[in-house]
N, C-alpha and C positions, 0 to 999 in steps of 0.2 A: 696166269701165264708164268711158267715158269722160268729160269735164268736164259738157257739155253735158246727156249724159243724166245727170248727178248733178244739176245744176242744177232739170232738171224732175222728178225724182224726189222734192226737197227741198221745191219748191215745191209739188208735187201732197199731200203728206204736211204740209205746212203749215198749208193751204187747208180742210184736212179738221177736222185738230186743232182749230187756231187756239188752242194754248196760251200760244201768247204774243204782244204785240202787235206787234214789230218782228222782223224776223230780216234778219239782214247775209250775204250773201254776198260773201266775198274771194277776187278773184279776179289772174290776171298777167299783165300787156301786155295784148290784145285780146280781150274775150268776145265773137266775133260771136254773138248770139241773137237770134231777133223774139220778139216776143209772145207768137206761136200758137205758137211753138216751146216755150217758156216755161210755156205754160198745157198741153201738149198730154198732160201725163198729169191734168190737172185737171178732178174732176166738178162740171160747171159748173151752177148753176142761176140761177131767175130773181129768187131773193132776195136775190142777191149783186152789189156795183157794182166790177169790177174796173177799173181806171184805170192806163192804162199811161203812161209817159213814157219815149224815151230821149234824152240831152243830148249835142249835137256838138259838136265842139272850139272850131269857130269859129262857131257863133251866139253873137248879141248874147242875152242870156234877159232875159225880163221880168223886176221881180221877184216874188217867191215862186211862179216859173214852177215848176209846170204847178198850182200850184194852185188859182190863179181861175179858168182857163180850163175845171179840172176842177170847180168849184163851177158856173160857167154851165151845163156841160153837164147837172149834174146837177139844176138847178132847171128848166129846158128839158123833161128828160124825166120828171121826177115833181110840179114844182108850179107852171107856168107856167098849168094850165088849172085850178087849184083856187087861187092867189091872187096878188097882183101882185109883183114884187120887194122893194118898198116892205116889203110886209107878209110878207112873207117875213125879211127880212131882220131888222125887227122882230122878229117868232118867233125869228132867232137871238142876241136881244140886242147886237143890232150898235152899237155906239156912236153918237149920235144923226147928230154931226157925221158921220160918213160912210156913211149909208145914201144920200146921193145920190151920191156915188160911186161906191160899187158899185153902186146899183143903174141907174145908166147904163152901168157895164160889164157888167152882169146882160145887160140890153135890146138893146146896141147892140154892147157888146165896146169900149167904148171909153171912161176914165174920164174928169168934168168933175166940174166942182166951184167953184161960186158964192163959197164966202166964202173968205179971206185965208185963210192959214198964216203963222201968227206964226215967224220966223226959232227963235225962243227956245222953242217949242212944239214941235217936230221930234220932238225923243226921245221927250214924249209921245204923239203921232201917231203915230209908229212902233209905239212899245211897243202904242196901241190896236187899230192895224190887225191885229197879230198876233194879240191877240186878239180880234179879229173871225171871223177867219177860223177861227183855233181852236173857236170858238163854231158857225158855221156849219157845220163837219166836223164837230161832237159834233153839233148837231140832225138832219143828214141819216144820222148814222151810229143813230140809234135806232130809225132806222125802215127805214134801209136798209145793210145790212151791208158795211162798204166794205173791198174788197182795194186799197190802193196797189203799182205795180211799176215801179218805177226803175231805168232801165238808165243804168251811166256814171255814178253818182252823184257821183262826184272834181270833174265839171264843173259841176257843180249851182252858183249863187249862192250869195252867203253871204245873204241872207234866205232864202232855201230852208232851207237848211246850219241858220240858227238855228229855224227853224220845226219841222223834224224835231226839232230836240233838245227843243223847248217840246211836243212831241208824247207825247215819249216819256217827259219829267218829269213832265207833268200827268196824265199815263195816261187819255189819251183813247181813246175805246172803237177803234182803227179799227188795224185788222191793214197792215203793210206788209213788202213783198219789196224789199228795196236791195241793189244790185249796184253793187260800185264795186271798180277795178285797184289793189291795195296797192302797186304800183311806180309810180303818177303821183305827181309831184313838186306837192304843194301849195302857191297861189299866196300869198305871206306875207301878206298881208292876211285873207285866211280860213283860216289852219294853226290860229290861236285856237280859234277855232269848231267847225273842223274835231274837233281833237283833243280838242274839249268833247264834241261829241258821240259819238265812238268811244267818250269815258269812259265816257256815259251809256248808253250799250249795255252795256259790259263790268258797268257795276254791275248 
């Protein structure tokens, strides 16, 4: 059997299960695979929201790329005609201060935001936003059973990098496939993070 068909064999057998919420594939040098490749021993049906991602070398990524961008899509296609972002977002217990921010990036894809950021308020702002979004994944994950698949993960941001690992401590309902090369050389600003979250896998 070769890598590839081990990859969707793992995956199709994952998907079924779903005994456990994260599963790491390590893989060396280059996994060329797409998606459909990926999914292509997988019984797919309409109660499940699989979300693919995979990250290039040299894209600039937003951060906690592909997550908002996969939170818009998902309110687009199951609550855009049953409530506004606003009230959506509320539903996810979003922090007060930033529901007009996401929900201009909900709307438009693109964040504003009226009041100041206090220089000394950052860490908290951060730390909220993560858990916004955490929040937001647990509310659409109750009602709609979400596959995440991450190709190339080594490239991933470090707010990504820390968000997975806040995923996988808080044991949030939502199943993910992560593929990432054990021979790429991590960038020392996120080796931290990085090697926090292999931990949190491993335990």
């Amino acid at each position: 059997m070769d890598f590839k068909t081990y990859v969707q064999s793992v995956v199709a057998s994952y998907v079924e299960k779903q005994n456990k919420s994260i599963i790491f594939i390590k893989h060396y040098n280059t996994l060329d695979i797409t998606k459909d490749e990926i999914l292509a021993m997988v019984d797919k049906t309409d109660d499940k929201i699989f979300l693919y991602h995979e990250y290039a070398m040299h894209d600039m990524h937003d951060s906690y790329a592909p997550f908002l961008q996969w939170i818009r899509r998902c309110y687009d296609t199951y609550y855009r005609d049953v409530m506004t972002a606003e009230d959506f977002l509320r539903k996810c217990n979003v922090y007060s201060m930033h529901i007009e921010t996401l929900a201009s990036l909900i709307r438009d894809d693109f964040c504003s935001r009226k009041e100041d950021v206090m220089y000394f308020e950052i860490q908290y702002e951060t730390y909220r936003m993560m858990q916004n979004i955490l929040g937001i994944l647990e509310y659409i994950s109750k009602e709609h059973p979400i596959i995440l698949i991450i190709s190339k993960l080594h490239l991933a941001p470090y707010s990504t990098i820390k968000l997975l690992k806040a995923i996988i401590d808080q044991s949030i309902n939502i199943h993910a496939v992560l593929m990432y090369n054990d021979e790429f050389i991590i960038t020392d600003y996120k080796k931290q993070v990085w090697n926090d979250l292999l931990q949190s896998v491993s335990n």
